[in-house]
NUMAR-588644 format. One record per residue: residue number from 0; residue in one letter; x, y, z of N, C-alpha, C in turn. Coordinates in nm, 2 decimals. Example, Ala and Ser with C-alpha at 12.3 -4.5 7.8 and 13.67 -1.06 7.14 Angstrom:
2
<pt nr="0" rest="a" n_u="1.32" n_v="-0.57" n_w="0.78" ca_u="1.23" ca_v="-0.45" ca_w="0.78" c_u="1.32" c_v="-0.33" c_w="0.78"/>
<pt nr="1" rest="s" n_u="1.28" n_v="-0.22" n_w="0.71" ca_u="1.37" ca_v="-0.11" ca_w="0.71" c_u="1.29" c_v="0.00" c_w="0.79"/>
END
This chain:
117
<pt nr="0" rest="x" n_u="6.36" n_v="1.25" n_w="-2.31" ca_u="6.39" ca_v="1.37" ca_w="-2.23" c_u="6.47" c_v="1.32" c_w="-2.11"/>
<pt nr="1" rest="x" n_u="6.56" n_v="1.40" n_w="-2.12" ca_u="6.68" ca_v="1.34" ca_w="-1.92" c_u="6.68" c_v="1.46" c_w="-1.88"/>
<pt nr="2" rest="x" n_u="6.72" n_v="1.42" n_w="-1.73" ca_u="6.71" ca_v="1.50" ca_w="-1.62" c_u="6.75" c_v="1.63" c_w="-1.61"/>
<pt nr="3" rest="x" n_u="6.80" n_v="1.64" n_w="-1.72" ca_u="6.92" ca_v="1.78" ca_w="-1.74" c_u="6.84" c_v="1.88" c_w="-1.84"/>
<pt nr="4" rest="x" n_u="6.72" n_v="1.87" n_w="-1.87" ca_u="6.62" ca_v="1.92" ca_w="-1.98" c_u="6.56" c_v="2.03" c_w="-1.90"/>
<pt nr="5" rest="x" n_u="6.56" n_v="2.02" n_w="-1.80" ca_u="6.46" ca_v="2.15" ca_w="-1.74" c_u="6.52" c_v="2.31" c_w="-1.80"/>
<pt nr="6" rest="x" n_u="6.68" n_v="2.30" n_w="-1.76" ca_u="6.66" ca_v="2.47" ca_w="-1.80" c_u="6.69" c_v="2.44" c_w="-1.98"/>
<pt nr="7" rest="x" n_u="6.85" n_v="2.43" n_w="-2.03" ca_u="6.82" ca_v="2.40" ca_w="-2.19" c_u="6.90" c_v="2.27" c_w="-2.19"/>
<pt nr="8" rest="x" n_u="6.90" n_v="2.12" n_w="-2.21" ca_u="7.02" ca_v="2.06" ca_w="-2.20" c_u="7.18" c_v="2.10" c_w="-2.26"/>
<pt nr="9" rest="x" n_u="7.21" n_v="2.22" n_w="-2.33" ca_u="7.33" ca_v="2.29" ca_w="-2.40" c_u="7.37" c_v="2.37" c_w="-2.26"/>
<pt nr="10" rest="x" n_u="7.29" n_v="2.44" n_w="-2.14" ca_u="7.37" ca_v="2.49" ca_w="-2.04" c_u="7.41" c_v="2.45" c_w="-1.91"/>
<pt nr="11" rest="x" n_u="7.34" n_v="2.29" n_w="-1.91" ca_u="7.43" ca_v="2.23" ca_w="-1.77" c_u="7.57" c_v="2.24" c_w="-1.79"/>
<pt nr="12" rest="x" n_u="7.61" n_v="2.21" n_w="-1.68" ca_u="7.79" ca_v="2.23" ca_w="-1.68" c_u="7.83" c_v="2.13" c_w="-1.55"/>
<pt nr="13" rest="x" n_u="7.88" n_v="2.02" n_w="-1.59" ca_u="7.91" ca_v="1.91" ca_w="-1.44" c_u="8.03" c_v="1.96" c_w="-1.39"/>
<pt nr="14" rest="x" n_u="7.97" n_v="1.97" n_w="-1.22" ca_u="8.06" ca_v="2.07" ca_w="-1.18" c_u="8.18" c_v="1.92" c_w="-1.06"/>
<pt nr="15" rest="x" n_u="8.12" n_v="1.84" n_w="-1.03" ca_u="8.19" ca_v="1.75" ca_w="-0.95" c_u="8.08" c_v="1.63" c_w="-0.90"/>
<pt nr="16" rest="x" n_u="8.19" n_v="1.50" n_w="-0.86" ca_u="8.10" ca_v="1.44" ca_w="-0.79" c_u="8.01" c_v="1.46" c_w="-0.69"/>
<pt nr="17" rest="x" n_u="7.93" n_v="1.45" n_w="-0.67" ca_u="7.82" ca_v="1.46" ca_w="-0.52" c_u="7.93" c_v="1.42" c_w="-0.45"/>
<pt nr="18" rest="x" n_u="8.00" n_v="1.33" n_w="-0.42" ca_u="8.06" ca_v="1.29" ca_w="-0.28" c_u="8.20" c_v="1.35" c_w="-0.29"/>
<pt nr="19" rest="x" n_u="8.24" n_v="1.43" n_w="-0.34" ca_u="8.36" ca_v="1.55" ca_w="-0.37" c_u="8.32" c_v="1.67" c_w="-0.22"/>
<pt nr="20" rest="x" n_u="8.20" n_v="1.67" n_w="-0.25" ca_u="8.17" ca_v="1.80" ca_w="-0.14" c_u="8.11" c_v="1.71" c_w="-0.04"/>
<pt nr="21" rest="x" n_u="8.17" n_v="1.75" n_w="0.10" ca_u="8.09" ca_v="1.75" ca_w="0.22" c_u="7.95" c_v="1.78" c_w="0.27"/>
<pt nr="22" rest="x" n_u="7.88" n_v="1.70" n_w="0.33" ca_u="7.81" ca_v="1.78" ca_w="0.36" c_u="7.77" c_v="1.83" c_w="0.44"/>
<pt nr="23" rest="x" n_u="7.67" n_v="1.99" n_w="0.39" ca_u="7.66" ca_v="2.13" ca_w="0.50" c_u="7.78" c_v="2.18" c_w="0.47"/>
<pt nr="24" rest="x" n_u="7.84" n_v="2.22" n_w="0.35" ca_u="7.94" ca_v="2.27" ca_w="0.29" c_u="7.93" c_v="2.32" c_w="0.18"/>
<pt nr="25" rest="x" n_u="8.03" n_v="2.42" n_w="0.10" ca_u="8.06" ca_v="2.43" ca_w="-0.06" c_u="8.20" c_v="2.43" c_w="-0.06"/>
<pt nr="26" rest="x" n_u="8.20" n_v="2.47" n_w="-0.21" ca_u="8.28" ca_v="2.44" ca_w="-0.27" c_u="8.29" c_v="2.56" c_w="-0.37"/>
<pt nr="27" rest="x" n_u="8.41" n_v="2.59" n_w="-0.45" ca_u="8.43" ca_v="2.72" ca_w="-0.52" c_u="8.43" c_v="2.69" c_w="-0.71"/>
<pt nr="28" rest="x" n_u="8.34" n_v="2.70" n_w="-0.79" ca_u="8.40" ca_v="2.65" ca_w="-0.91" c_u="8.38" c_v="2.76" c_w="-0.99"/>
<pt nr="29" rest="x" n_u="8.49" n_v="2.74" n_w="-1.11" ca_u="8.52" ca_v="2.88" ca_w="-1.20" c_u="8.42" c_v="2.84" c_w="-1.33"/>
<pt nr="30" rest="x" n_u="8.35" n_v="2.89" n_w="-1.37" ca_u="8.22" ca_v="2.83" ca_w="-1.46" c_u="8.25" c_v="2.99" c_w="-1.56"/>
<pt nr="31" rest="x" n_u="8.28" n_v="2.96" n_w="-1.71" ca_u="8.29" ca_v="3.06" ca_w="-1.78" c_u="8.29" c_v="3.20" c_w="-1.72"/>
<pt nr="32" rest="x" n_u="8.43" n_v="3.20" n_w="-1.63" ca_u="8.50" ca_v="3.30" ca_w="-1.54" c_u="8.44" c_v="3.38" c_w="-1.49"/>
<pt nr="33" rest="x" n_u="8.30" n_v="3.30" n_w="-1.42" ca_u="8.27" ca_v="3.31" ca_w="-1.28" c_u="8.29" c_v="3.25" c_w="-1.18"/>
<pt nr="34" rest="x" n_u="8.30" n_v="3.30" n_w="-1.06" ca_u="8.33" ca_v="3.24" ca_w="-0.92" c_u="8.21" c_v="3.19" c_w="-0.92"/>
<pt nr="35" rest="x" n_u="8.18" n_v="3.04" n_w="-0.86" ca_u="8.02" ca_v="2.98" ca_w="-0.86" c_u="8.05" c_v="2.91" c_w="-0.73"/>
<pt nr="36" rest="x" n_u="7.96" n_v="2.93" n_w="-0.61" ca_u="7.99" ca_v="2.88" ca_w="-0.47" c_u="7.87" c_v="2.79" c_w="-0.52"/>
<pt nr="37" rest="x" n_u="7.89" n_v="2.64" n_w="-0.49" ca_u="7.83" ca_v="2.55" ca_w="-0.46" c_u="7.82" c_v="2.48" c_w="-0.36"/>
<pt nr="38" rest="x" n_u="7.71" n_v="2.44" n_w="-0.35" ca_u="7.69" ca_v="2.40" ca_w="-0.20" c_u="7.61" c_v="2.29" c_w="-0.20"/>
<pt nr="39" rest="x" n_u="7.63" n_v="2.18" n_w="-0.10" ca_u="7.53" ca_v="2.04" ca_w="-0.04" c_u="7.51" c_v="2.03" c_w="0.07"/>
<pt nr="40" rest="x" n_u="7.34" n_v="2.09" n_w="0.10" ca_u="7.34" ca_v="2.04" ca_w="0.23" c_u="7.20" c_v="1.90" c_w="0.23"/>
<pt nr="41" rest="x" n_u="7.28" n_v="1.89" n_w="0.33" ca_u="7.22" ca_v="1.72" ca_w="0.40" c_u="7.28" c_v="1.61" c_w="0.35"/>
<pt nr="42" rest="x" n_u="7.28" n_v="1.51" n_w="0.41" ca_u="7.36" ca_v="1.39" ca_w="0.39" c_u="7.26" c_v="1.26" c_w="0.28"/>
<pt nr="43" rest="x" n_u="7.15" n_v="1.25" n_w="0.37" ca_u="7.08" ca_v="1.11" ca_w="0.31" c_u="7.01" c_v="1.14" c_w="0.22"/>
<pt nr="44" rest="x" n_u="6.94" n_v="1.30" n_w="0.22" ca_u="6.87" ca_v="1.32" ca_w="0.08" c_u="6.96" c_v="1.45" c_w="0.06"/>
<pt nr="45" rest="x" n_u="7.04" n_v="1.48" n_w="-0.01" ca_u="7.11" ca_v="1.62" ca_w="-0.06" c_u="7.06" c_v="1.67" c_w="-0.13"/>
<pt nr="46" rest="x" n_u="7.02" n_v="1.81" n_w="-0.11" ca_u="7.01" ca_v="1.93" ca_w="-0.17" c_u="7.13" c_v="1.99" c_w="-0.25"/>
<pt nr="47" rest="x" n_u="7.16" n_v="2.05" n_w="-0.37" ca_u="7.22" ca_v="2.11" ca_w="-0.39" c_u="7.23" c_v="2.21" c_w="-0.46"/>
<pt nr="48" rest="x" n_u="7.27" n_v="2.33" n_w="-0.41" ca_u="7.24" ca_v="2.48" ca_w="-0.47" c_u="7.37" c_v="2.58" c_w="-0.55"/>
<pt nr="49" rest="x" n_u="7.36" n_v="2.70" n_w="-0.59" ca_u="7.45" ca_v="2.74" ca_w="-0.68" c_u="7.46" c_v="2.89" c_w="-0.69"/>
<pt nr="50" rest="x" n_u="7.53" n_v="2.98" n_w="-0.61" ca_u="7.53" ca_v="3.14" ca_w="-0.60" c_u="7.67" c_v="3.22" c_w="-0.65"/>
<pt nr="51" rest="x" n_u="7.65" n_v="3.31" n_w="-0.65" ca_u="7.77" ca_v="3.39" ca_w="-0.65" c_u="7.84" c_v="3.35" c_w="-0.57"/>
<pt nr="52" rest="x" n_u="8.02" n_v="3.35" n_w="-0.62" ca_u="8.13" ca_v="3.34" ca_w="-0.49" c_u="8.10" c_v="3.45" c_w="-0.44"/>
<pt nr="53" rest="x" n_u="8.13" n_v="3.58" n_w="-0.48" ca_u="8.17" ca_v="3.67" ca_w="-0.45" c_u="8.09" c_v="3.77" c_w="-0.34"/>
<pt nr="54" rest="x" n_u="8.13" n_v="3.77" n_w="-0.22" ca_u="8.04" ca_v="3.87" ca_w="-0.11" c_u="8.07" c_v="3.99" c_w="-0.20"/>
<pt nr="55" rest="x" n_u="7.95" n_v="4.04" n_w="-0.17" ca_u="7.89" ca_v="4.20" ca_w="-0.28" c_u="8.00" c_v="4.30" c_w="-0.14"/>
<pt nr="56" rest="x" n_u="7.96" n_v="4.28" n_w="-0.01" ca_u="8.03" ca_v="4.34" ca_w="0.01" c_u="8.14" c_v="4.40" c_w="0.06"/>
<pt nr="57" rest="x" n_u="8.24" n_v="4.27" n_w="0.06" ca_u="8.38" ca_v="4.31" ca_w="0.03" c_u="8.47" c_v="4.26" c_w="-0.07"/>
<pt nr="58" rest="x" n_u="8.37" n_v="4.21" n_w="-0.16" ca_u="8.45" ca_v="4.21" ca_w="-0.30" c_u="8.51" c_v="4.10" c_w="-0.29"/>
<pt nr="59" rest="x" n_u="8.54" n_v="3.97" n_w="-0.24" ca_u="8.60" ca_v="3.88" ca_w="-0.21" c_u="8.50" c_v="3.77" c_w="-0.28"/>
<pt nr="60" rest="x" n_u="8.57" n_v="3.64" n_w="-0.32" ca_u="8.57" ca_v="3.49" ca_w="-0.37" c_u="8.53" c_v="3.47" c_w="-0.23"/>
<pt nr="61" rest="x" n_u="8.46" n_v="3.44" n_w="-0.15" ca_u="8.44" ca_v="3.39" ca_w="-0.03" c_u="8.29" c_v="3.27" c_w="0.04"/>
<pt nr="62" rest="x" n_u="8.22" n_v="3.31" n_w="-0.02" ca_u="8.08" ca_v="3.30" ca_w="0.00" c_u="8.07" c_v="3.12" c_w="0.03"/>
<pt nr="63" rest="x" n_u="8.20" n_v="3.04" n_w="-0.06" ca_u="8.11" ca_v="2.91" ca_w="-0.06" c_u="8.24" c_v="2.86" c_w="0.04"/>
<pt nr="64" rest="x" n_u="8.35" n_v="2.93" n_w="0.10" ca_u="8.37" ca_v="2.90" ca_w="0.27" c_u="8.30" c_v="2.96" c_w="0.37"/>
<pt nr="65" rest="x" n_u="8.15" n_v="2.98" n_w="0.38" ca_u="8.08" ca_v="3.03" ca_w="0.49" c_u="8.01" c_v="2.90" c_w="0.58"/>
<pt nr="66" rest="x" n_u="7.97" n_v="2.94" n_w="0.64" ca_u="7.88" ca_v="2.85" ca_w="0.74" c_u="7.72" c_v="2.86" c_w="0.69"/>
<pt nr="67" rest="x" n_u="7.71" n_v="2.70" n_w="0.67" ca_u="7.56" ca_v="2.71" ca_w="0.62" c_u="7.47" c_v="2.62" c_w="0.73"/>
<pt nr="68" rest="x" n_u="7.35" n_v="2.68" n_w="0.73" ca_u="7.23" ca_v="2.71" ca_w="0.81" c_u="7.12" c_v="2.78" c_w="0.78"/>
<pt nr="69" rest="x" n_u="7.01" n_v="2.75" n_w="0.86" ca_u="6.87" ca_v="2.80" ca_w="0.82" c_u="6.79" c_v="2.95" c_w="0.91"/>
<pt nr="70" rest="x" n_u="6.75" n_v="3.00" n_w="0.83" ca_u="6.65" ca_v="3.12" ca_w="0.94" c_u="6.57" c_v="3.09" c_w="0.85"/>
<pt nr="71" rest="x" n_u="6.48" n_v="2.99" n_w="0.97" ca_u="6.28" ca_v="2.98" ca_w="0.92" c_u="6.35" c_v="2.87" c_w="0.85"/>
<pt nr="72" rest="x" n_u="6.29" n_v="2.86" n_w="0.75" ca_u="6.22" ca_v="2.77" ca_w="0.64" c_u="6.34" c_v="2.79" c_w="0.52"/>
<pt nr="73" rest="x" n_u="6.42" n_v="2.88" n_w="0.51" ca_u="6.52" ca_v="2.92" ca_w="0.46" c_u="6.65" c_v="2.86" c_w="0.47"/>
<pt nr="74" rest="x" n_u="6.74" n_v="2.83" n_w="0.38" ca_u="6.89" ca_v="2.74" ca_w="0.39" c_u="6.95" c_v="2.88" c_w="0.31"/>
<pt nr="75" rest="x" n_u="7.05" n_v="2.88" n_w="0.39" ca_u="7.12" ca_v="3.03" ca_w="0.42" c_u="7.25" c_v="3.00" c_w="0.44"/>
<pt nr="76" rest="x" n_u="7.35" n_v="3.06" n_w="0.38" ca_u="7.51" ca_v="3.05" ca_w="0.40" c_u="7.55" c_v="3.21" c_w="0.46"/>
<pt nr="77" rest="x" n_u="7.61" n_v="3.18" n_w="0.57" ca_u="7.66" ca_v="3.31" ca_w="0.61" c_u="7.83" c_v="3.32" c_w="0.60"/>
<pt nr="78" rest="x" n_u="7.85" n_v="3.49" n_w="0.51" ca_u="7.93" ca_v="3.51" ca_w="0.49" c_u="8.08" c_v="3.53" c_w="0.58"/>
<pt nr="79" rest="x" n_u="8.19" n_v="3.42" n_w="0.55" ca_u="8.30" ca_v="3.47" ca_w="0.64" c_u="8.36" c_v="3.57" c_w="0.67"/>
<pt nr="80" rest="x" n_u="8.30" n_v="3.71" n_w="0.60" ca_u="8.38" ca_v="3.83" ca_w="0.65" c_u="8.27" c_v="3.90" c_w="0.74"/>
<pt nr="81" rest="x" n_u="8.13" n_v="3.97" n_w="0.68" ca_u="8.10" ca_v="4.01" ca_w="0.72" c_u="7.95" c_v="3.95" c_w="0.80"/>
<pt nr="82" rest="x" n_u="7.97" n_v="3.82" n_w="0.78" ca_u="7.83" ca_v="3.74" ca_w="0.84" c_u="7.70" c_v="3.79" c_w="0.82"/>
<pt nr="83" rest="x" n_u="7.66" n_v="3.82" n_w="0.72" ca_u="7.57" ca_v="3.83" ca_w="0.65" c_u="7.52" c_v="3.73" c_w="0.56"/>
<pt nr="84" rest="x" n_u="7.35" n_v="3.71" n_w="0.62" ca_u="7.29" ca_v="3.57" ca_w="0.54" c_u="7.26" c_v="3.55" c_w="0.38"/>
<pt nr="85" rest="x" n_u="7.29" n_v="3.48" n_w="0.32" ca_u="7.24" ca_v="3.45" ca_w="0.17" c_u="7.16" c_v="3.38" c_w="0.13"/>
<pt nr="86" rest="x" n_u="7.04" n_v="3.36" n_w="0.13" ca_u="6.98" ca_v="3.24" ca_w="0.11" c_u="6.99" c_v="3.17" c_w="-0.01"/>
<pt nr="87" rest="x" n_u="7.05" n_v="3.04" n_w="0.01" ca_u="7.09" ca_v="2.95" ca_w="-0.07" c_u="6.98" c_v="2.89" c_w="-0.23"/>
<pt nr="88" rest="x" n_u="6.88" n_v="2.92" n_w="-0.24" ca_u="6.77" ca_v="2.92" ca_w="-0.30" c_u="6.77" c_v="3.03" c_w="-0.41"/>
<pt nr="89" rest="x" n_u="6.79" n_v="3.14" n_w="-0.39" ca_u="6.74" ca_v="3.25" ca_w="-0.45" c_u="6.86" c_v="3.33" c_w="-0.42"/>
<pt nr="90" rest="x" n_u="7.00" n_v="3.32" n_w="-0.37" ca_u="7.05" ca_v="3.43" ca_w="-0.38" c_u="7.06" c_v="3.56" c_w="-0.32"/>
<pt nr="91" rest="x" n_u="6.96" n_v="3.59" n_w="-0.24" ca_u="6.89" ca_v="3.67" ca_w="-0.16" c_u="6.97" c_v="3.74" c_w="-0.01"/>
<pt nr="92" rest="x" n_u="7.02" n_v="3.85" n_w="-0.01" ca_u="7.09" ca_v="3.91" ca_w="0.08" c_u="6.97" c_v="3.92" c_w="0.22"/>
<pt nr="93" rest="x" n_u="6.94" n_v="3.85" n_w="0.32" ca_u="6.86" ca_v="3.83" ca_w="0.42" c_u="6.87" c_v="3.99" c_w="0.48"/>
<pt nr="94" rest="x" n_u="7.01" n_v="4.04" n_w="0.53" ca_u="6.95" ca_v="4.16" ca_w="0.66" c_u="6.98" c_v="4.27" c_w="0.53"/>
<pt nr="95" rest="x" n_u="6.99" n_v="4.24" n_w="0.38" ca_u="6.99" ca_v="4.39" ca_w="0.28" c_u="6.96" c_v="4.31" c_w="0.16"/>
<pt nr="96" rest="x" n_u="6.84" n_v="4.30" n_w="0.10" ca_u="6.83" ca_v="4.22" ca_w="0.01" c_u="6.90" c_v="4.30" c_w="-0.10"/>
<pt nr="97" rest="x" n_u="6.93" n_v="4.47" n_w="-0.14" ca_u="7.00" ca_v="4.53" ca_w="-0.19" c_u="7.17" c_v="4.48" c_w="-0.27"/>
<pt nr="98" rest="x" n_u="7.18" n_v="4.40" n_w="-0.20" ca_u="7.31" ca_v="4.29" ca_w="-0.19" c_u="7.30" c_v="4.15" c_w="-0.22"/>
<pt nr="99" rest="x" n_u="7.18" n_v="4.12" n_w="-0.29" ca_u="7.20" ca_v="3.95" ca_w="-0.28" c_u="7.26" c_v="3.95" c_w="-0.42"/>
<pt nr="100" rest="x" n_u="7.32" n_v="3.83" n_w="-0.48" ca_u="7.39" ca_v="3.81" ca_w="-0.54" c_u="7.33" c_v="3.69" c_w="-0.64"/>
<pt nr="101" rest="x" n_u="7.36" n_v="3.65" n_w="-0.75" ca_u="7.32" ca_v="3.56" ca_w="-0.85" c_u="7.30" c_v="3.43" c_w="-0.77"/>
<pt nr="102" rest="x" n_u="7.17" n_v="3.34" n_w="-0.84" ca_u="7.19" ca_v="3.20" ca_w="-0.78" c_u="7.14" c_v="3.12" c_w="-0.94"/>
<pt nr="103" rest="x" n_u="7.19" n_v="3.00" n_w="-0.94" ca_u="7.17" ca_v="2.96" ca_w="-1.07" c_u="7.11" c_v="2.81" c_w="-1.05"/>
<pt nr="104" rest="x" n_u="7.04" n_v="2.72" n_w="-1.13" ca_u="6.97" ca_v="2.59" ca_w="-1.11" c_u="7.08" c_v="2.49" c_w="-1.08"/>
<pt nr="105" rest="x" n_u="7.05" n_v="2.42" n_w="-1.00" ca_u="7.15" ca_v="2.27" ca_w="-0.97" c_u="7.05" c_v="2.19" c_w="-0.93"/>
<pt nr="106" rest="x" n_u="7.17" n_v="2.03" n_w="-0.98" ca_u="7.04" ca_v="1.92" ca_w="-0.95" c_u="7.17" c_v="1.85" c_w="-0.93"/>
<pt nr="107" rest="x" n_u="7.18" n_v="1.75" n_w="-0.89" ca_u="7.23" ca_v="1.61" ca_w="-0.88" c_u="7.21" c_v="1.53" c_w="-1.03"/>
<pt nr="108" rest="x" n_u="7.25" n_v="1.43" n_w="-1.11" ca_u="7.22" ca_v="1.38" ca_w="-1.18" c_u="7.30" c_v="1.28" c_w="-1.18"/>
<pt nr="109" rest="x" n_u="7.31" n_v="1.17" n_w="-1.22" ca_u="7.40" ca_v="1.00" ca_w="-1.19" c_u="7.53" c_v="1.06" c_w="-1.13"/>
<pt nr="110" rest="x" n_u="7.51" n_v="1.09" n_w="-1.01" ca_u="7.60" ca_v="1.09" ca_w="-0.91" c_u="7.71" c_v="1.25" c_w="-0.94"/>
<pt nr="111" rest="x" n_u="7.69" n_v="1.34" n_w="-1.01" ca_u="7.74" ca_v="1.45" ca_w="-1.01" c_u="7.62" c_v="1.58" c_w="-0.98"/>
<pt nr="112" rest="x" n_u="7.68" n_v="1.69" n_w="-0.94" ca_u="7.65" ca_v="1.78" ca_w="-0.95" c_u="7.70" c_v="1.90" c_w="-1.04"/>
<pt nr="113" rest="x" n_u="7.55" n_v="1.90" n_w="-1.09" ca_u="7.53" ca_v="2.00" ca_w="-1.22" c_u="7.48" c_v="2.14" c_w="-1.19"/>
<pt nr="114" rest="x" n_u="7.52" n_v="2.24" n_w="-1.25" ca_u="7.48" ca_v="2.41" ca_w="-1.22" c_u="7.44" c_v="2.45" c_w="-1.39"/>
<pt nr="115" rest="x" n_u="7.29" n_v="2.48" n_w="-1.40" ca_u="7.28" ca_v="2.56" ca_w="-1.54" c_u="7.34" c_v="2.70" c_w="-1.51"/>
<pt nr="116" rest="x" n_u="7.44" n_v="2.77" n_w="-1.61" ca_u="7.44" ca_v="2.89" ca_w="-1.65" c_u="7.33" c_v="2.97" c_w="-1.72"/>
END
């Protein structure tokens, strides 16, 4: 079994090197013609997560040029248009959960980062 078995190994999808993205940043990838904001935050141990581009609320590709940060315990990207939090984990619209958006599994594996669909 390898590291890619958790969700089915037929729906990882290698999206880039780990050291492609900055970190405390994303990145925008088109994943069977979805917009997929990807994101790494921290440097010496990276996390790396996987949401909707698209802010629900103005319909824009945007989400994975926002500013990422925490409320609480929470790792949160806030959106460039209307600054509104997403929590990076779950997807999750913080001040309207009504609005949170898709988040999908990512892991790290020999040096890339992977997003199950």
């Amino acid at each position: 079994m390898n590291e890619l078995s958790g969700a089915t190994a037929d729906n990882w999808v290698a999206i880039c090197p780990l050291t492609d993205i900055v970190p405390d940043t994303g990145v925008c990838a088109l994943l069977g013609g979805r917009h997929v904001a990807v994101f790494r935050v921290g440097d010496a141990s990276p996390r790396v997560y996987a949401i909707d581009n698209v802010d629900p609320n103005a319909g824009a590709s945007v989400l994975s040029r926002g500013l990422v940060g925490s409320i609480g315990e929470r790792v949160v990207v806030a959106s460039p248009i209307y600054k509104q939090h997403f929590d990076l984990a779950s997807g999750e619209c913080i001040e309207a959960p009504e609005h949170s958006v898709a988040a999908w599994p990512a892991r790290v594996f020999a040096d890339m980062v992977w997003v199950a669909l």
